[in-house]
TORPA-4810 file (N, C-alpha, C, O; in nm, 3 decimals):
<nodes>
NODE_1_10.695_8.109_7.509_10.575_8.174_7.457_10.502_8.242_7.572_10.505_8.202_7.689_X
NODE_2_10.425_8.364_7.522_10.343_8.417_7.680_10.228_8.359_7.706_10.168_8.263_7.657_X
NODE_3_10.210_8.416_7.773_10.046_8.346_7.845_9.960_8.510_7.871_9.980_8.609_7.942_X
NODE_4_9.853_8.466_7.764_9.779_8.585_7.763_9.598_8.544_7.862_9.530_8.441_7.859_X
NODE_5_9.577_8.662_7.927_9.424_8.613_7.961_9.351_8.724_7.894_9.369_8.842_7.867_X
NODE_6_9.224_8.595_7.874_9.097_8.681_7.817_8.967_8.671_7.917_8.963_8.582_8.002_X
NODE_7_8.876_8.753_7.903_8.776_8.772_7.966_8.651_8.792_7.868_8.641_8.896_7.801_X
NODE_8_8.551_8.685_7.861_8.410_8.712_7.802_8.313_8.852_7.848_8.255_8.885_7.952_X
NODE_9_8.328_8.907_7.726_8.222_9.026_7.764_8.075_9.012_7.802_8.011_9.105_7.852_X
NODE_10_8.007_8.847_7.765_7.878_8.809_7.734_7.849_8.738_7.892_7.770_8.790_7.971_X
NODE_11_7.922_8.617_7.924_7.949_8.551_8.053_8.017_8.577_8.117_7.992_8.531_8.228_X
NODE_12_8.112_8.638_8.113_8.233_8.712_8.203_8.323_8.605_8.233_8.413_8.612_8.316_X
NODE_13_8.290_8.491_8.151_8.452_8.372_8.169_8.548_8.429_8.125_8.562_8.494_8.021_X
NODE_14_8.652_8.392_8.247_8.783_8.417_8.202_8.869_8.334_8.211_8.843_8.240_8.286_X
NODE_15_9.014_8.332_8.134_9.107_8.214_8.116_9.192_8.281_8.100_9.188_8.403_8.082_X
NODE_16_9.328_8.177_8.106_9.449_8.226_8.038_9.484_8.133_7.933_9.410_8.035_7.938_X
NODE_17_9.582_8.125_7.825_9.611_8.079_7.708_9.730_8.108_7.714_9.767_8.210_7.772_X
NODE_18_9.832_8.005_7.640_10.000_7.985_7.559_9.948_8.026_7.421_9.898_7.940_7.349_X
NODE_19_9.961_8.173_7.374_10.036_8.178_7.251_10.117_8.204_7.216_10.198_8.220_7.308_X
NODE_20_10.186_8.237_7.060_10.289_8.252_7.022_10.288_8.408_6.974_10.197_8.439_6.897_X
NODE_21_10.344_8.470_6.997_10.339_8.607_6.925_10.279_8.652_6.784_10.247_8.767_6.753_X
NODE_22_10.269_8.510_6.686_10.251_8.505_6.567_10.063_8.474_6.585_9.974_8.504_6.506_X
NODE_23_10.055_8.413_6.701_9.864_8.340_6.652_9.831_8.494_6.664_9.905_8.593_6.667_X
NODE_24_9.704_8.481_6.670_9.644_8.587_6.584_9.557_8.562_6.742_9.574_8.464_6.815_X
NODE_25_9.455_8.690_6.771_9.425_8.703_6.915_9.244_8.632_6.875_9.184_8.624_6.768_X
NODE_26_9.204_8.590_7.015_9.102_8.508_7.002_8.977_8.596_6.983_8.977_8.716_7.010_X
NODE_27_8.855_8.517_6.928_8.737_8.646_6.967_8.610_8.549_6.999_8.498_8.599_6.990_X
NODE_28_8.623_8.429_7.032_8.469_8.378_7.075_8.496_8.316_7.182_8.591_8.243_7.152_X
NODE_29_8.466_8.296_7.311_8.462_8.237_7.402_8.387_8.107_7.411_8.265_8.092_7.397_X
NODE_30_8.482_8.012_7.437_8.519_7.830_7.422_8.384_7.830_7.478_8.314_7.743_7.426_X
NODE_31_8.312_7.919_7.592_8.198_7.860_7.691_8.047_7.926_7.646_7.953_7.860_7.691_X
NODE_32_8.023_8.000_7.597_7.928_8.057_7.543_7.932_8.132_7.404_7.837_8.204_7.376_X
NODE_33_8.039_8.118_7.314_8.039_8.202_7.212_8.063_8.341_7.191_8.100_8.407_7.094_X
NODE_34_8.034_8.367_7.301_8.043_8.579_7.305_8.164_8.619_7.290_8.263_8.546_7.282_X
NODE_35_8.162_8.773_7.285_8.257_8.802_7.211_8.365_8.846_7.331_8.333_8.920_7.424_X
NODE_36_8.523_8.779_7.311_8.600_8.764_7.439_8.699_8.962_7.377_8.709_9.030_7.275_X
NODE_37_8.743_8.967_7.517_8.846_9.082_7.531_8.964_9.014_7.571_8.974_8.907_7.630_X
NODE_38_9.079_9.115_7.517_9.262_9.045_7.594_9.215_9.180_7.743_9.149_9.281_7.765_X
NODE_39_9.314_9.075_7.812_9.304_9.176_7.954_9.466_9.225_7.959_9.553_9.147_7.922_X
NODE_40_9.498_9.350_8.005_9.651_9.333_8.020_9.692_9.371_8.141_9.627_9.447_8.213_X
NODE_41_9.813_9.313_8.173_9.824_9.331_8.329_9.952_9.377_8.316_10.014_9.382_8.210_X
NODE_42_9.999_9.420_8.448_10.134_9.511_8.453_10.223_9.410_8.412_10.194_9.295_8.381_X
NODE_43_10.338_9.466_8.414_10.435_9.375_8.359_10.546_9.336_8.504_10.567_9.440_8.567_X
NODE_44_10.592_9.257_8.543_10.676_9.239_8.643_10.820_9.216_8.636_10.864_9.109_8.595_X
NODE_45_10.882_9.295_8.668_11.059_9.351_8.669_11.111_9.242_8.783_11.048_9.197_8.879_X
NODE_46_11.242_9.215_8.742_11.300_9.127_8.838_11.427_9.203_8.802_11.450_9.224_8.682_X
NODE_47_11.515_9.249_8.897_11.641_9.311_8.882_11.718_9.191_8.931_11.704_9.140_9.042_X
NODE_48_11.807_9.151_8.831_11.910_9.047_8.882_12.065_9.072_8.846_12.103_9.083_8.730_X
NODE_49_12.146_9.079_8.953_12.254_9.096_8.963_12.319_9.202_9.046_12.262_9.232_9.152_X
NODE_50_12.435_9.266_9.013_12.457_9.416_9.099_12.435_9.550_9.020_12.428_9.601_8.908_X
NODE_51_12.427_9.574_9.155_12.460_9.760_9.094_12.329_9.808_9.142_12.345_9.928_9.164_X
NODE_52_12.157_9.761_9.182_12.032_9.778_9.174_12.014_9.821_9.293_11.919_9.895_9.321_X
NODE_53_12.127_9.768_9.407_12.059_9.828_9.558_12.133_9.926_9.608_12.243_9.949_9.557_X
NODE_54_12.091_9.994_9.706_12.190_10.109_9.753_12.281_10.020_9.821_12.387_10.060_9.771_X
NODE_55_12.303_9.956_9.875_12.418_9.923_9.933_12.515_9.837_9.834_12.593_9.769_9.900_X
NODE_56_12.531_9.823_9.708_12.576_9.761_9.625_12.708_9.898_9.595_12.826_9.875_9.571_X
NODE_57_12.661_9.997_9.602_12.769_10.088_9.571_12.908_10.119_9.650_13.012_10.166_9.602_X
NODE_58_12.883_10.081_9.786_12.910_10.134_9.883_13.032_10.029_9.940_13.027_9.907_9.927_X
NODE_59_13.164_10.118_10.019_13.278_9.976_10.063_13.188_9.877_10.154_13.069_9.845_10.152_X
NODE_60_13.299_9.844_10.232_13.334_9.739_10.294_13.289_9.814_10.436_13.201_9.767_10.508_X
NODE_61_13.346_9.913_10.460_13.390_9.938_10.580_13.302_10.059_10.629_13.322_10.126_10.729_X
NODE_62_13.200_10.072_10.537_13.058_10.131_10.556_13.076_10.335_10.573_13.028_10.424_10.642_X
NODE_63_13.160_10.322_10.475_13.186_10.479_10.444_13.088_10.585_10.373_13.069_10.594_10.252_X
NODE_64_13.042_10.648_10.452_12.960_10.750_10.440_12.989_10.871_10.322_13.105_10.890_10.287_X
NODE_65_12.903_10.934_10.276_12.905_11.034_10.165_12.850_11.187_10.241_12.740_11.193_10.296_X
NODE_66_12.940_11.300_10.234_12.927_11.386_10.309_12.781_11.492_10.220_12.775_11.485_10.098_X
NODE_67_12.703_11.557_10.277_12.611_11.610_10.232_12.668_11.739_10.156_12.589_11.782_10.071_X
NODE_68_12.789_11.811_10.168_12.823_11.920_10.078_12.930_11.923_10.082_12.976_11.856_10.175_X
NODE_69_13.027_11.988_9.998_13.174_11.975_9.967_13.218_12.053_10.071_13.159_12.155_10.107_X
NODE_70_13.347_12.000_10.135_13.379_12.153_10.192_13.456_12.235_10.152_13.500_12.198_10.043_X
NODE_71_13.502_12.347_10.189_13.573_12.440_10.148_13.699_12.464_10.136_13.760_12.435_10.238_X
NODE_72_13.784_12.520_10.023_13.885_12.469_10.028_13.957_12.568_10.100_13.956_12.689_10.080_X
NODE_73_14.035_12.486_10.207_14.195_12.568_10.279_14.192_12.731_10.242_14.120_12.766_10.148_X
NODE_74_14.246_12.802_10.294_14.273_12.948_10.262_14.456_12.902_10.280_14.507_12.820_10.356_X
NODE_75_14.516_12.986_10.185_14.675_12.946_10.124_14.750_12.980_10.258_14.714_13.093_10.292_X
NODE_76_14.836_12.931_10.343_14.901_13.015_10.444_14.958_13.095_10.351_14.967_13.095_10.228_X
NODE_77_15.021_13.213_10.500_15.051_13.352_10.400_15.183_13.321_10.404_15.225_13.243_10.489_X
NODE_78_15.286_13.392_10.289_15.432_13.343_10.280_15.507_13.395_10.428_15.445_13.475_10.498_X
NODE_79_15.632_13.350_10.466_15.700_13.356_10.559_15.772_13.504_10.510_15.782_13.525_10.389_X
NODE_80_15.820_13.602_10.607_15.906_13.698_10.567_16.017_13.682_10.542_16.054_13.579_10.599_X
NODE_81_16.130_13.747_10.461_16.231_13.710_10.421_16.306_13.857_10.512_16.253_13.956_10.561_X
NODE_82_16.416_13.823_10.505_16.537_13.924_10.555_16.535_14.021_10.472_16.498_14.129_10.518_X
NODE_83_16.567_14.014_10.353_16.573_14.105_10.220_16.452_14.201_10.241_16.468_14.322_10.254_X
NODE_84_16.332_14.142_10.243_16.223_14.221_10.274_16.225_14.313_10.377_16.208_14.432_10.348_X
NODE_85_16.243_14.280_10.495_16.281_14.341_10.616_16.371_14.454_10.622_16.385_14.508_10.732_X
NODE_86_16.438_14.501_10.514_16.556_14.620_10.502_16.514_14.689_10.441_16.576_14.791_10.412_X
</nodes>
């Protein structure tokens, strides 16, 4: 179940709480009665396993990735033939 915090708009108490997705959200504050707000906070990512770091991609033997393709060969030119030559 999550743990939600609220903050009194009247006293400015704040708490956190276990509910269930199903309770229904609070509106009086346990310490003075006033009327409470949900606060929301970022949410926190945990990446677990591979594939997430740059070096997860990469061999063994620490092989580099070239910044542009190079160019391909120019064809050598054919050898002359005898036949040609007459």
């Amino acid at each position: 179940m999550p743990t939600y915090a609220y903050a009194c708009k009247d006293c400015s108490h704040a708490f956190d709480i276990v509910q269930s997705f199903t309770d229904s959200t609070l509106t009086s504050c346990p310490e003075c009665q006033g009327t409470l707000r949900k606060k929301f906070n970022s949410v926190g990512v945990v990446f677990k396993g591979s594939g997430f770091y740059r070096t997860d991609s990469r061999d063994a033997k620490g092989s580099t990735v070239s910044a542009a393709p190079s160019a391909p060969a120019a064809p050598a030119p054919a050898p002359a033939t005898a036949a040609a030559a007459s």
